[in-house]
N, C-alpha and C positions, 0 to 999 in steps of 0.2 A: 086435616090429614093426620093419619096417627105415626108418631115418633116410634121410633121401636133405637132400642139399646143392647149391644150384644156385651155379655157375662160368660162367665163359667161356673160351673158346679166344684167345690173342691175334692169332690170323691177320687178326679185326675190321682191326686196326688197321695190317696193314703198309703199306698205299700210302699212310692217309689219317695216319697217328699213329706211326711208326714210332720217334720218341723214348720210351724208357722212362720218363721222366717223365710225358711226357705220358699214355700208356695207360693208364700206375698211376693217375695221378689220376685219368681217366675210368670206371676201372675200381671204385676206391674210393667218389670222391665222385659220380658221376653216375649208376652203375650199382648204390653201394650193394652191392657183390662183393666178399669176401675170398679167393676161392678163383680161381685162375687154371692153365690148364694154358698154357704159354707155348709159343709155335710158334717154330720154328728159322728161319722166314723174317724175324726181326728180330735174327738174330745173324748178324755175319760172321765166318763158318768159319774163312778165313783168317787173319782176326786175331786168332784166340780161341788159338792154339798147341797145339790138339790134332793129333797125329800120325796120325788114323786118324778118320774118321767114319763112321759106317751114315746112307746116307741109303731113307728108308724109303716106298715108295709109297702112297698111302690113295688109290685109288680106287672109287667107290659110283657106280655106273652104276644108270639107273630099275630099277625091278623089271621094269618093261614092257618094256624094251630086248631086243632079241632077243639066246638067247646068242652066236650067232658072231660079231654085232657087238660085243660086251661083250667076248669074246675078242680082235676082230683091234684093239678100242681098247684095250686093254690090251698087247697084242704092240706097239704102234705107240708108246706111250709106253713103254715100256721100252727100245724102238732106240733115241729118242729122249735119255734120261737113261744110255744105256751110251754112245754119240756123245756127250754133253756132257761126260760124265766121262773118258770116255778123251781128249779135245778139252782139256782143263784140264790133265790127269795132264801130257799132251806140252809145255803150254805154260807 
């Protein structure tokens, strides 16, 4: 039989809890979670001294979405995050 374990994502916490302290604790004592998959939107890239990052898209458009729409929002976020990046690389 397969074991399954429940976690959280910490993306929860970036606007409202964005201190690793504090998360952990809500994670531990409030939510009772030992399992965490940690989101990159509570690390600063630049201060972290890696020389190369993959920053990786997860978009989940409705199932009901039509696909050309799903398409031209996905082509539109990609312009989007190649401008930002190429926008950062220059500055």
């Amino acid at each position: 039989m397969t074991s399954y374990r429940l976690g959280i994502n910490t993306c929860f916490a970036v606007k409202r809890w964005p201190q690793p302290e504090r998360w952990a604790r809500l994670v531990r004592d409030e939510l009772r979670l030992d399992l965490v998959q940690h989101s990159l939107d509570l690390v600063d890239l630049d201060a972290s001294g890696a020389a190369d990052v993959a920053l990786i898209l997860e978009i989940i458009p409705p199932f009901e979405q039509d696909d050309d729409q799903v398409l031209d929002d996905l082509r539109q976020s990609v312009d989007y995050w190649r401008a930002g990046l190429a926008e950062h690389a220059g500055g």
